[in-house]
C-alpha positions as a LaTeX table, in Angstrom:
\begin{tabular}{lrrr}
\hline
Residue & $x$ (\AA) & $y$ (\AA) & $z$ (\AA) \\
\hline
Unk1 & 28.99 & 148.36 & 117.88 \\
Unk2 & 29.06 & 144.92 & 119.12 \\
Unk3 & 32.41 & 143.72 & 120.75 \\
Unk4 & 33.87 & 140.19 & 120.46 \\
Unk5 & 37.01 & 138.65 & 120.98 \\
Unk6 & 38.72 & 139.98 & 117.83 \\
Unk7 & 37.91 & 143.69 & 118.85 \\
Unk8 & 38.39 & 143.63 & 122.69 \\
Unk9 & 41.96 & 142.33 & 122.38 \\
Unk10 & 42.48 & 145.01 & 119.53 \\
Unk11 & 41.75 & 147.55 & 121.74 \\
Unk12 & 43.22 & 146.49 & 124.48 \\
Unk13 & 46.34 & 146.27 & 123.18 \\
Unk14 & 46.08 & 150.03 & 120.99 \\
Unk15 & 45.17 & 151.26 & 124.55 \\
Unk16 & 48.07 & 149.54 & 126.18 \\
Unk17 & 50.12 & 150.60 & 123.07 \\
Unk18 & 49.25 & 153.71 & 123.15 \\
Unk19 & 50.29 & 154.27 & 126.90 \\
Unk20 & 53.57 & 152.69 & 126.79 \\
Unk21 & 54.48 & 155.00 & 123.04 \\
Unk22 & 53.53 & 158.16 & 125.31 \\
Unk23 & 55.59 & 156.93 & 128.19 \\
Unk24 & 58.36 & 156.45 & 126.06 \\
Unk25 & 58.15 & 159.66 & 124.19 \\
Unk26 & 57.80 & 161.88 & 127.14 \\
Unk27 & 60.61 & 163.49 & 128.43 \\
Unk28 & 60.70 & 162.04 & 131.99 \\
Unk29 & 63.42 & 159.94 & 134.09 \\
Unk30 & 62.37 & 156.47 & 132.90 \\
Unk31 & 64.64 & 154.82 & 130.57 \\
Unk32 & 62.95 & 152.39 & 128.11 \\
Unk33 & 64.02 & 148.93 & 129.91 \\
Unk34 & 62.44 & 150.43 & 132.72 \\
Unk35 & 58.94 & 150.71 & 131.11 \\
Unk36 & 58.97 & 147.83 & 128.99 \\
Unk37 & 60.17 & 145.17 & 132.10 \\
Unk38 & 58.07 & 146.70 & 134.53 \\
Unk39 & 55.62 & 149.31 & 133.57 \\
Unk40 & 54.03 & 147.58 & 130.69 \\
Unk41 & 53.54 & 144.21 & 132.27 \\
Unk42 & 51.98 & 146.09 & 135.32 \\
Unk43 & 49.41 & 147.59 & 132.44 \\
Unk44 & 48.72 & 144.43 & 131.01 \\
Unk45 & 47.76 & 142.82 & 134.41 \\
Unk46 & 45.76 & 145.52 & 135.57 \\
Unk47 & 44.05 & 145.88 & 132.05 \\
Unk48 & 43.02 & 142.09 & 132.13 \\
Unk49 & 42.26 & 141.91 & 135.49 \\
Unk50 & 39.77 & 145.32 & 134.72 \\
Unk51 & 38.51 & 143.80 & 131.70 \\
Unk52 & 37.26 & 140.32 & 133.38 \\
Unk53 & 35.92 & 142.19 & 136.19 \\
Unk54 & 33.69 & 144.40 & 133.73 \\
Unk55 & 32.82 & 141.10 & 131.51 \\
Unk56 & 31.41 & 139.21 & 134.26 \\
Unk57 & 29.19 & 142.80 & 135.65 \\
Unk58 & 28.26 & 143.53 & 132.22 \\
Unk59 & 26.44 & 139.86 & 132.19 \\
Unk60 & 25.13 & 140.41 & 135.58 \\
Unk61 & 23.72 & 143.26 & 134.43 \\
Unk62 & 22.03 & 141.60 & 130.94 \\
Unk63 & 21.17 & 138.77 & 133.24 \\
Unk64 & 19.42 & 141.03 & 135.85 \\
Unk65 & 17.94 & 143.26 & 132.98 \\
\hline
\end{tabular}
């Protein structure tokens, strides 16, 4: 399966989605404003920040190949 745009910011989101819905559902101290002001922007910054990092190695490594 080939990724573009469309598809990478599908799944990032389902995976960042996903993590905050299991945060939420769990039965742990964190109340919901709590994850949504500062867990979820945390994810989303982290996520991108991951994702550009393995764009620009994964064309190193097609370059290099």
């Amino acid at each position: 399966m080939e990724f573009d745009l469309t598809k990478t910011v599908v799944a990032f989101l389902a995976v960042n989605a996903i993590g905050v819905g299991a945060l939420m559902g769990a039965p742990m101290g964190m109340t919901e404003s709590t994850i949504l002001t500062m867990v979820l922007p945390s994810m989303l910054v982290f996520g991108a920040l991951t994702l550009a990092i393995g764009v620009k190695f994964g064309e190193y490594r097609a370059k290099a190949a």
